[in-house]
Backbone as XML, in Angstrom:
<?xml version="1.0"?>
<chain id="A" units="angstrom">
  <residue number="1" name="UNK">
    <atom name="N" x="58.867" y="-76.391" z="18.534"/>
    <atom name="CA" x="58.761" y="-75.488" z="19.665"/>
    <atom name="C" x="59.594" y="-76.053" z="20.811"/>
  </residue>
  <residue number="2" name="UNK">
    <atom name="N" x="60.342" y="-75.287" z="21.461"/>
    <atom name="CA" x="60.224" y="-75.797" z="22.887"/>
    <atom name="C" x="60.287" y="-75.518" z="24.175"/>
  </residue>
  <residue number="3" name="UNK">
    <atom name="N" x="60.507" y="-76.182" z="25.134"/>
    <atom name="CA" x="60.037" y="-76.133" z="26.713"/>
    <atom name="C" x="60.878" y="-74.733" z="27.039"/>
  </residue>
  <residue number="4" name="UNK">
    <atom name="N" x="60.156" y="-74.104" z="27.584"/>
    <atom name="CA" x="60.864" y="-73.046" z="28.465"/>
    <atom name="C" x="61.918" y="-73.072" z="29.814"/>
  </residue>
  <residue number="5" name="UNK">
    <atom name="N" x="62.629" y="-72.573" z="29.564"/>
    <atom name="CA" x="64.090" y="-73.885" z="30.133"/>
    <atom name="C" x="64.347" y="-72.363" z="31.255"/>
  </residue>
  <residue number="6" name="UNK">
    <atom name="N" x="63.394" y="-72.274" z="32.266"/>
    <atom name="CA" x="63.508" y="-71.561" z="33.234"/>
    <atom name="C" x="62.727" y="-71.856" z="34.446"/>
  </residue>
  <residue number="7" name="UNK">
    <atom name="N" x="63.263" y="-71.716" z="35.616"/>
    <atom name="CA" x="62.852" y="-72.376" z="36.947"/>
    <atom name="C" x="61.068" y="-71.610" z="37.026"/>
  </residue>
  <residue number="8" name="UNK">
    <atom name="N" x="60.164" y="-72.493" z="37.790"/>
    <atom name="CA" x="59.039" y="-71.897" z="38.085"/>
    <atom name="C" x="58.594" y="-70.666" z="38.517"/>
  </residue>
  <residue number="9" name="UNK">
    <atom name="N" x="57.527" y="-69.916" z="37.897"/>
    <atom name="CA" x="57.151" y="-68.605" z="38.891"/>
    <atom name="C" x="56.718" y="-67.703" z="37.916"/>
  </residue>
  <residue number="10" name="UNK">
    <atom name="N" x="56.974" y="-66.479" z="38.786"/>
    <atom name="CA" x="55.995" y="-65.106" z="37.361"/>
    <atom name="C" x="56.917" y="-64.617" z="36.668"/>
  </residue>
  <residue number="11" name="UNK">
    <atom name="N" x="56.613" y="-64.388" z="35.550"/>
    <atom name="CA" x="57.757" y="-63.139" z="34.389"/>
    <atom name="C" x="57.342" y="-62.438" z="34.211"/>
  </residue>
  <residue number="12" name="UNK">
    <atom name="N" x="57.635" y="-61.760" z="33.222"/>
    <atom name="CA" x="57.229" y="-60.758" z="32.161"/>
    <atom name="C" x="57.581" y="-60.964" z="30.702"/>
  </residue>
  <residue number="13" name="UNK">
    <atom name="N" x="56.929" y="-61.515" z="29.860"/>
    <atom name="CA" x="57.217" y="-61.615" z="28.546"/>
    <atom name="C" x="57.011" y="-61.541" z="27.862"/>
  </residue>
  <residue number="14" name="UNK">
    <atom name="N" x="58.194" y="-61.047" z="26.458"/>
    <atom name="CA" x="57.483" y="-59.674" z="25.560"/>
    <atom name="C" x="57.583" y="-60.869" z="24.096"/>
  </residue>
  <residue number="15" name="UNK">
    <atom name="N" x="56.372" y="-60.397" z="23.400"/>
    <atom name="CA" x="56.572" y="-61.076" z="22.354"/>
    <atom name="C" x="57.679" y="-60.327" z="21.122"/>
  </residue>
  <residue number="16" name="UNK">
    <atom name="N" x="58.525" y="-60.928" z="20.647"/>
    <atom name="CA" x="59.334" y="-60.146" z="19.947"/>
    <atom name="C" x="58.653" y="-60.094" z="18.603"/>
  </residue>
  <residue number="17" name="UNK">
    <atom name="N" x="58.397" y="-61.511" z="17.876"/>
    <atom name="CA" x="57.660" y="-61.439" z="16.886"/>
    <atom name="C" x="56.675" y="-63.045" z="16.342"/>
  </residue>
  <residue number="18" name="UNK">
    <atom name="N" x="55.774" y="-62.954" z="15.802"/>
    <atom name="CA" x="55.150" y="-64.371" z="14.981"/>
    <atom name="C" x="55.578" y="-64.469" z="14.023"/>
  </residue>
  <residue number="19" name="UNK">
    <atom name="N" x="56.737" y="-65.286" z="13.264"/>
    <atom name="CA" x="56.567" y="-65.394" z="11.570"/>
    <atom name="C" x="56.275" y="-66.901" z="11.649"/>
  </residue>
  <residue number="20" name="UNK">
    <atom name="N" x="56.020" y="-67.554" z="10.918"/>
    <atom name="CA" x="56.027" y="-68.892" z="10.307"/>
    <atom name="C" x="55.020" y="-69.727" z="11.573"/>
  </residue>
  <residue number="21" name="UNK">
    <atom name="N" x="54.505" y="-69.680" z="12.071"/>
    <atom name="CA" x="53.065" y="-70.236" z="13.062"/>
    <atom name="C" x="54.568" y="-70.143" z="14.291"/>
  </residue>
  <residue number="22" name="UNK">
    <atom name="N" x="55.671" y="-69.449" z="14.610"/>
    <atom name="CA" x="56.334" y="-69.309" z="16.176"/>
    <atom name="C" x="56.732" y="-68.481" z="16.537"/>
  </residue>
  <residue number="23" name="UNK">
    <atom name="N" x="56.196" y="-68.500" z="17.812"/>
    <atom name="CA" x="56.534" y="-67.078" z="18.652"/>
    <atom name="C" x="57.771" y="-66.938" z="18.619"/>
  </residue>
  <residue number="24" name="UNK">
    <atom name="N" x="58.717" y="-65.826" z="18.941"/>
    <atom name="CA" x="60.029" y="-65.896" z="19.676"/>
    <atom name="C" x="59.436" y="-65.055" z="20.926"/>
  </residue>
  <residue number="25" name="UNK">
    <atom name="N" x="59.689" y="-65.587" z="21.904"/>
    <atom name="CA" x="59.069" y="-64.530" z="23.580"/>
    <atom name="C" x="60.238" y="-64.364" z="24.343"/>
  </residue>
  <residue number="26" name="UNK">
    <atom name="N" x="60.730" y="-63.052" z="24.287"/>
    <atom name="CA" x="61.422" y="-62.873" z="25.843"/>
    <atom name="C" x="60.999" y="-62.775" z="27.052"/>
  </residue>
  <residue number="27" name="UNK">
    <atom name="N" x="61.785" y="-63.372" z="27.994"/>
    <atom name="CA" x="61.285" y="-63.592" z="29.446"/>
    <atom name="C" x="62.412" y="-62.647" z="30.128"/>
  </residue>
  <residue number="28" name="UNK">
    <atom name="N" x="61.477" y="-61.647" z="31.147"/>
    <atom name="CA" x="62.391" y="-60.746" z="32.299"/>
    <atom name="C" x="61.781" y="-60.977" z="33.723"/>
  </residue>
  <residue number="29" name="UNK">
    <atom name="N" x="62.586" y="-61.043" z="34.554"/>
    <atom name="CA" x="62.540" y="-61.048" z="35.896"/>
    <atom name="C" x="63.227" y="-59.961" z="36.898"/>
  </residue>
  <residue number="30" name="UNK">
    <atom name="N" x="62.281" y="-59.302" z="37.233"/>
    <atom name="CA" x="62.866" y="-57.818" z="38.237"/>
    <atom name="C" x="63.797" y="-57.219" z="37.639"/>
  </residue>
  <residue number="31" name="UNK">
    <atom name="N" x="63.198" y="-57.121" z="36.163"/>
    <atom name="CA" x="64.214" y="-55.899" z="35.216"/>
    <atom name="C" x="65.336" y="-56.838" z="34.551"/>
  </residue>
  <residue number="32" name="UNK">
    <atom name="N" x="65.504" y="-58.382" z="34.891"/>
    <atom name="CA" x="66.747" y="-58.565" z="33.596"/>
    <atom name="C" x="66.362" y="-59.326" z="33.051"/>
  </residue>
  <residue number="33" name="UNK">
    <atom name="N" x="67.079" y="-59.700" z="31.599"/>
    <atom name="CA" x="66.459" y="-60.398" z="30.713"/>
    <atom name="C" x="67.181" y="-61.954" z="31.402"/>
  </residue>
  <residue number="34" name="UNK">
    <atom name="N" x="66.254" y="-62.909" z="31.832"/>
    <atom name="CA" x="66.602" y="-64.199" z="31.671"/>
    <atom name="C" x="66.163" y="-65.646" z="30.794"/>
  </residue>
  <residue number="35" name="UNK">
    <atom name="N" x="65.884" y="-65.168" z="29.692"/>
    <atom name="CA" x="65.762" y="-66.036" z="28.406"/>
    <atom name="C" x="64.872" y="-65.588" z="27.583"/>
  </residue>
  <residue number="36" name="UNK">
    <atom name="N" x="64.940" y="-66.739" z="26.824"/>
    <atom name="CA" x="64.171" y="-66.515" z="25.415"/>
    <atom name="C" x="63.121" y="-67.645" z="24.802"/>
  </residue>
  <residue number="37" name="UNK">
    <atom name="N" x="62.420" y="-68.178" z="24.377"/>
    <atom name="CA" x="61.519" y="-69.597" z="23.772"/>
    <atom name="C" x="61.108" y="-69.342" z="22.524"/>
  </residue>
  <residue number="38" name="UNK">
    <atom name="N" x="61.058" y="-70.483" z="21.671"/>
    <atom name="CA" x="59.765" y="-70.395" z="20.546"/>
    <atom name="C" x="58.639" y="-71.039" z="20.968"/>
  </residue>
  <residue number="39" name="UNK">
    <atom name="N" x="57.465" y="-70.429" z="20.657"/>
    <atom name="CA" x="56.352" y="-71.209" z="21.297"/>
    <atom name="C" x="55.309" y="-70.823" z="20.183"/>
  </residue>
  <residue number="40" name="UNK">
    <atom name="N" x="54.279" y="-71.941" z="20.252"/>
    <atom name="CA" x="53.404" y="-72.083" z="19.117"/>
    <atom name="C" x="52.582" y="-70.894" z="20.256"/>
  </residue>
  <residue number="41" name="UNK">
    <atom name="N" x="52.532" y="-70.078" z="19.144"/>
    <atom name="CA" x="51.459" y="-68.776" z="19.887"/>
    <atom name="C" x="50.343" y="-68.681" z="20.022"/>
  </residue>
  <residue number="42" name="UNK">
    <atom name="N" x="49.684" y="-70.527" z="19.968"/>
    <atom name="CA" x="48.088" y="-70.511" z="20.340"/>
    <atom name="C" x="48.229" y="-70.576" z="22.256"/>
  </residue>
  <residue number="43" name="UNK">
    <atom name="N" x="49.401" y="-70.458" z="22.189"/>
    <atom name="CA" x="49.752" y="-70.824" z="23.776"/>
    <atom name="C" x="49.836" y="-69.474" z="24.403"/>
  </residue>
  <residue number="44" name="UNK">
    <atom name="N" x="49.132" y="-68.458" z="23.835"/>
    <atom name="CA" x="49.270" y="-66.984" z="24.157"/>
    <atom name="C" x="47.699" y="-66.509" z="24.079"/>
  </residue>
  <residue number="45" name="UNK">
    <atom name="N" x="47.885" y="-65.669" z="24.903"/>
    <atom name="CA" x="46.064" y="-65.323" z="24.977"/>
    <atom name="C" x="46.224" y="-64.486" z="23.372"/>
  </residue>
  <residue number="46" name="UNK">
    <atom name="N" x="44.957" y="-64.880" z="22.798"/>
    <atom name="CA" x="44.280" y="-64.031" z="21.532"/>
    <atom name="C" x="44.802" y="-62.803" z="21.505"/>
  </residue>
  <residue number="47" name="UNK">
    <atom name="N" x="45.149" y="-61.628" z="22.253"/>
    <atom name="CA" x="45.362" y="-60.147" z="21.996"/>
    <atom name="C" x="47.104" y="-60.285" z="22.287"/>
  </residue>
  <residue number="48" name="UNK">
    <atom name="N" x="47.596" y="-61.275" z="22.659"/>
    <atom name="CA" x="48.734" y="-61.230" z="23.291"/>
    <atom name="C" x="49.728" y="-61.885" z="22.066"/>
  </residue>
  <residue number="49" name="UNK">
    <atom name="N" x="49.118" y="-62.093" z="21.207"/>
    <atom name="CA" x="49.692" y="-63.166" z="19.455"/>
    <atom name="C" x="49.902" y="-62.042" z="18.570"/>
  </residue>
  <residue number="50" name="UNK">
    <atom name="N" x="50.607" y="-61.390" z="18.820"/>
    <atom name="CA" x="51.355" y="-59.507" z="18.323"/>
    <atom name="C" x="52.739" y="-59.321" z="18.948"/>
  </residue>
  <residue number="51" name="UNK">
    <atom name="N" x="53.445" y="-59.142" z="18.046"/>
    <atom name="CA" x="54.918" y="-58.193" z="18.210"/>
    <atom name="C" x="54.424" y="-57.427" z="18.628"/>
  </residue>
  <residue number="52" name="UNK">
    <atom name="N" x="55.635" y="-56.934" z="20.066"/>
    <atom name="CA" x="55.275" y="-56.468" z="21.254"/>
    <atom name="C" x="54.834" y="-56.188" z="22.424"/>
  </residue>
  <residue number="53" name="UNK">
    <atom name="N" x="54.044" y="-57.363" z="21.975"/>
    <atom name="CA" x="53.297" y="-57.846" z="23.347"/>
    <atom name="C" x="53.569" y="-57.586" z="24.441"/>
  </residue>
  <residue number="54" name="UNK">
    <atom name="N" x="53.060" y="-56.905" z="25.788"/>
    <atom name="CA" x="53.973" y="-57.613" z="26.979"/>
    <atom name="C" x="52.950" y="-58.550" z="27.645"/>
  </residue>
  <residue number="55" name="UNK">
    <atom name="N" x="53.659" y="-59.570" z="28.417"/>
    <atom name="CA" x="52.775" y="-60.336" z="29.260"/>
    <atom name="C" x="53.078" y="-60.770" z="30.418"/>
  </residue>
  <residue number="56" name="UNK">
    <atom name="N" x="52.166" y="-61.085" z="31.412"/>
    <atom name="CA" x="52.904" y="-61.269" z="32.739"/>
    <atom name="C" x="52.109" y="-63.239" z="32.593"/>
  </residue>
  <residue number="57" name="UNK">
    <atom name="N" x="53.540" y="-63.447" z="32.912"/>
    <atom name="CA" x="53.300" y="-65.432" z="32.666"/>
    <atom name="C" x="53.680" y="-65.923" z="33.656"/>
  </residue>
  <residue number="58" name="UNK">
    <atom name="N" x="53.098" y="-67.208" z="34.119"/>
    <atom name="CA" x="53.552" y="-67.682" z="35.183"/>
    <atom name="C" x="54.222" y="-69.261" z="34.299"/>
  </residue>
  <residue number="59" name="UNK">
    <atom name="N" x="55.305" y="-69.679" z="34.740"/>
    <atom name="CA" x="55.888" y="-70.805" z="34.140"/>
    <atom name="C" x="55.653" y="-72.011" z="35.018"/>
  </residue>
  <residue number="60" name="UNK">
    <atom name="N" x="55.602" y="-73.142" z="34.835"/>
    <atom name="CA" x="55.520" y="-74.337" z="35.398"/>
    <atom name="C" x="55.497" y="-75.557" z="34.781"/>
  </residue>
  <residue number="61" name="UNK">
    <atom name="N" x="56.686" y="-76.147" z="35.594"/>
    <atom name="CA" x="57.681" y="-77.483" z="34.922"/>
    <atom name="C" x="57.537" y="-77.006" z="33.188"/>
  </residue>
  <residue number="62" name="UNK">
    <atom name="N" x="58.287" y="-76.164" z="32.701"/>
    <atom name="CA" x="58.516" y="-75.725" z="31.543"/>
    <atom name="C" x="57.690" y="-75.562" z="30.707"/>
  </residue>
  <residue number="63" name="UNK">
    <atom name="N" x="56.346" y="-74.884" z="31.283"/>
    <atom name="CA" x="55.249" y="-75.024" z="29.951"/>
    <atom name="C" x="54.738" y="-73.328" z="30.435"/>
  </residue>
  <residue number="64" name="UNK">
    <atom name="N" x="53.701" y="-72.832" z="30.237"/>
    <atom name="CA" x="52.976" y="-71.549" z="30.114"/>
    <atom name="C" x="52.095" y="-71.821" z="30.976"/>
  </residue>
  <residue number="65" name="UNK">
    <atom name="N" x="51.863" y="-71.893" z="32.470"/>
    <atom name="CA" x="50.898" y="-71.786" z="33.155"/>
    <atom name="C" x="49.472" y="-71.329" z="32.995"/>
  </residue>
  <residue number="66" name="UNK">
    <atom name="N" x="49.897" y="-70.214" z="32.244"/>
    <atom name="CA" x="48.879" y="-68.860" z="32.680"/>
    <atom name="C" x="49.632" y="-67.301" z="32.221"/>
  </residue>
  <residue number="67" name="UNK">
    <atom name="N" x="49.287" y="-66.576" z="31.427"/>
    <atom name="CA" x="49.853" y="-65.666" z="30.403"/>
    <atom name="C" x="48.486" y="-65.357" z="30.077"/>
  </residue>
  <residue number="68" name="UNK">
    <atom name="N" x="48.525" y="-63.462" z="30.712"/>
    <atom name="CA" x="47.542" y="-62.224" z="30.784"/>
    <atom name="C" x="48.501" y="-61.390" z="30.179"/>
  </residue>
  <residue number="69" name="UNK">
    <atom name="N" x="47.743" y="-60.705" z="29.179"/>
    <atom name="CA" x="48.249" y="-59.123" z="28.419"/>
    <atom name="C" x="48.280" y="-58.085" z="29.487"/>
  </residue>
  <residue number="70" name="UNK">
    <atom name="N" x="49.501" y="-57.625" z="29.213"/>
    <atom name="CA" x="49.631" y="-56.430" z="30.041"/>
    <atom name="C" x="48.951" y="-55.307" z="29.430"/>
  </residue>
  <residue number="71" name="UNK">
    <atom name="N" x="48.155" y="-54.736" z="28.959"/>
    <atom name="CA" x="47.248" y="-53.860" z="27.903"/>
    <atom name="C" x="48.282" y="-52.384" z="28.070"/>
  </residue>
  <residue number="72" name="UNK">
    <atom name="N" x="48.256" y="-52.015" z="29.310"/>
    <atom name="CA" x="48.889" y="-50.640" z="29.568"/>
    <atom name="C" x="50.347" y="-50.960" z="29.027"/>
  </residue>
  <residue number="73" name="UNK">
    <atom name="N" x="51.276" y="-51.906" z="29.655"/>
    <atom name="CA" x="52.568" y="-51.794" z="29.056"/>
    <atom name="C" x="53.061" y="-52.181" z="27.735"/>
  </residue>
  <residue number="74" name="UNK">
    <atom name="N" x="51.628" y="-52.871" z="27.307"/>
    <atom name="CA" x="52.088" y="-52.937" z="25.596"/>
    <atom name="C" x="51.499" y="-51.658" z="24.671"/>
  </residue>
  <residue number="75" name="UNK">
    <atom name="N" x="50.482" y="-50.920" z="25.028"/>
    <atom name="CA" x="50.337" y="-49.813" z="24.521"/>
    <atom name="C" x="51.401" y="-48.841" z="24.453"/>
  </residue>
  <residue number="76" name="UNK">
    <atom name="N" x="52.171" y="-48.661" z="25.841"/>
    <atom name="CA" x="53.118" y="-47.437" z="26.089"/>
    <atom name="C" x="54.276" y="-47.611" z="25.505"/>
  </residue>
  <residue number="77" name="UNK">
    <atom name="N" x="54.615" y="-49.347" z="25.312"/>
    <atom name="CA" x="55.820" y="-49.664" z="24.624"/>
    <atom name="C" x="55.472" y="-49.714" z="22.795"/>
  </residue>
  <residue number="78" name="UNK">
    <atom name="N" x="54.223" y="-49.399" z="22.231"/>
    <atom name="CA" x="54.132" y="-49.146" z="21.084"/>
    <atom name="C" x="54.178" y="-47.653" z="20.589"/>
  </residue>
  <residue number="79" name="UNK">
    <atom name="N" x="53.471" y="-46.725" z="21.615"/>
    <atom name="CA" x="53.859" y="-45.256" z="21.731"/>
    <atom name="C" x="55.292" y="-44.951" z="21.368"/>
  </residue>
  <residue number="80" name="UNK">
    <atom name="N" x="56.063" y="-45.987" z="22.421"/>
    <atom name="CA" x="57.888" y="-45.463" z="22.395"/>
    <atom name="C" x="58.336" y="-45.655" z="21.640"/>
  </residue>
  <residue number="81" name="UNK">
    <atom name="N" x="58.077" y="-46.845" z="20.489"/>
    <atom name="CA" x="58.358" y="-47.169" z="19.600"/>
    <atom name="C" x="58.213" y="-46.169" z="17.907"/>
  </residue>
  <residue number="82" name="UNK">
    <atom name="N" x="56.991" y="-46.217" z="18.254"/>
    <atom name="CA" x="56.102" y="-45.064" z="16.913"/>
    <atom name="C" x="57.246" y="-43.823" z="17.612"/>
  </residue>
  <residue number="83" name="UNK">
    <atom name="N" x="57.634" y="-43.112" z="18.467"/>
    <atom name="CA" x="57.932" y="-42.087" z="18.752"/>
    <atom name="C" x="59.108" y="-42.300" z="18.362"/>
  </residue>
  <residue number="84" name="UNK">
    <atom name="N" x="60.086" y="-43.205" z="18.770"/>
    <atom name="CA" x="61.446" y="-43.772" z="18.244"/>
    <atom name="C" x="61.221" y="-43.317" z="16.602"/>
  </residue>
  <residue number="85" name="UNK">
    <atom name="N" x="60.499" y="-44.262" z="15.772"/>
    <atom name="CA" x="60.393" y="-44.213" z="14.338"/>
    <atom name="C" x="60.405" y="-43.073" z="13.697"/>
  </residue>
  <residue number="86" name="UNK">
    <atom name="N" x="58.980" y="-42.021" z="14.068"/>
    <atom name="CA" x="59.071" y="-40.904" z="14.061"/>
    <atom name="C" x="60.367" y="-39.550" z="14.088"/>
  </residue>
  <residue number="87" name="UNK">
    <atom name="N" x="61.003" y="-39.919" z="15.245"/>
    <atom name="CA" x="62.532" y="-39.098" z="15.495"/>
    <atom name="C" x="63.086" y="-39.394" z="14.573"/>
  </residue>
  <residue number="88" name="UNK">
    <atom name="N" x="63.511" y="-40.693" z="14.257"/>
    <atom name="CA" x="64.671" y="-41.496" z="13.226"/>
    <atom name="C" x="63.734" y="-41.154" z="11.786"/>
  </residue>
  <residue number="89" name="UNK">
    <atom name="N" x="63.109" y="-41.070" z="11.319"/>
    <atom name="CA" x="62.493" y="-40.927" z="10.216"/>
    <atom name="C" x="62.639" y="-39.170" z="9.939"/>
  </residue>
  <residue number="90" name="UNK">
    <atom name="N" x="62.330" y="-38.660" z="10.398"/>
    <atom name="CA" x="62.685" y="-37.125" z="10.354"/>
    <atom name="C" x="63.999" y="-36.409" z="9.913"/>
  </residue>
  <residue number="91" name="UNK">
    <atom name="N" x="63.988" y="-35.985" z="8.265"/>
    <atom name="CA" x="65.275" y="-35.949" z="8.603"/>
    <atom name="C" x="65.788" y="-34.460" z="8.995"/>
  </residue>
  <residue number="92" name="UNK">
    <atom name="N" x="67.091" y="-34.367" z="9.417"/>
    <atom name="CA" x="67.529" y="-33.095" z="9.873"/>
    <atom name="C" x="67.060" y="-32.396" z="8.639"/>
  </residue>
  <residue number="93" name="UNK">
    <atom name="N" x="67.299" y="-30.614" z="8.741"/>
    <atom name="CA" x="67.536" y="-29.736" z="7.368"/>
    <atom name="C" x="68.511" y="-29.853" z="7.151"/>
  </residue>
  <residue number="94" name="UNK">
    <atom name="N" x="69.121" y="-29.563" z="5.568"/>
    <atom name="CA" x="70.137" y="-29.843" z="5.154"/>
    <atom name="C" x="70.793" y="-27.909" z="5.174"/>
  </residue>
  <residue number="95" name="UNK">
    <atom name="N" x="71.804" y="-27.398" z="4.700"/>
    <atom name="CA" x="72.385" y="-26.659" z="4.774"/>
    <atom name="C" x="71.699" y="-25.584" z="3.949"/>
  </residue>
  <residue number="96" name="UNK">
    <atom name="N" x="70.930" y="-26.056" z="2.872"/>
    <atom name="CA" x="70.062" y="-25.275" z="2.144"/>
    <atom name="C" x="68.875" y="-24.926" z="2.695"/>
  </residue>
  <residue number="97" name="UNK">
    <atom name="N" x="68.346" y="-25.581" z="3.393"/>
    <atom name="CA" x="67.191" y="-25.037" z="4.108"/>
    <atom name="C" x="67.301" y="-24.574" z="5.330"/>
  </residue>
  <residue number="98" name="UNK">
    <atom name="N" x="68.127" y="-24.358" z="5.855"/>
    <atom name="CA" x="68.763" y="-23.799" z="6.882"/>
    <atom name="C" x="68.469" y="-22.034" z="6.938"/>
  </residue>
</chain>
């Protein structure tokens, strides 16, 4: 795993995914992406150890302060997602069913 190699304070960070016991987490600040970590995901609250996650974290001297589930913005970003899938999964009619 290692240290989160970003100056102190609050984020937002989304879990991308868990395989093999490590997180990969993106970190955003006022809308841009400024990094990325692997982190052993016992270092994540219990509901927050899920692809997709979002979380609002506070960092300090390179470790996880403090990391709360955003409940509302990881729900709405699983909605967009299922809705994404949904569109792309659908396929057009073809000329015969037309």
């Amino acid at each position: 795993m290692t240290d989160i190699d970003l100056p102190d304070g609050e984020y937002t960070a989304v879990v991308d995914a868990i395989e093999d016991g490590i997180a990969r987490v993106f970190f955003e600040q006022d809308g841009s992406d400024v990094g990325d970590s692997l982190l052993d995901p016992r270092q994540l609250p219990a509901d927050g150890r899920q692809a997709d996650a979002i979380l609002t974290v506070v960092v300090h001297d390179g470790t996880l302060a403090d990391a709360t589930v955003d409940t509302e913005a990881t729900q709405q970003r699983r909605e967009s997602a299922q809705d994404r899938f949904d569109r792309l999964s659908s396929r057009p009619p073809s000329d015969d069913e037309s």
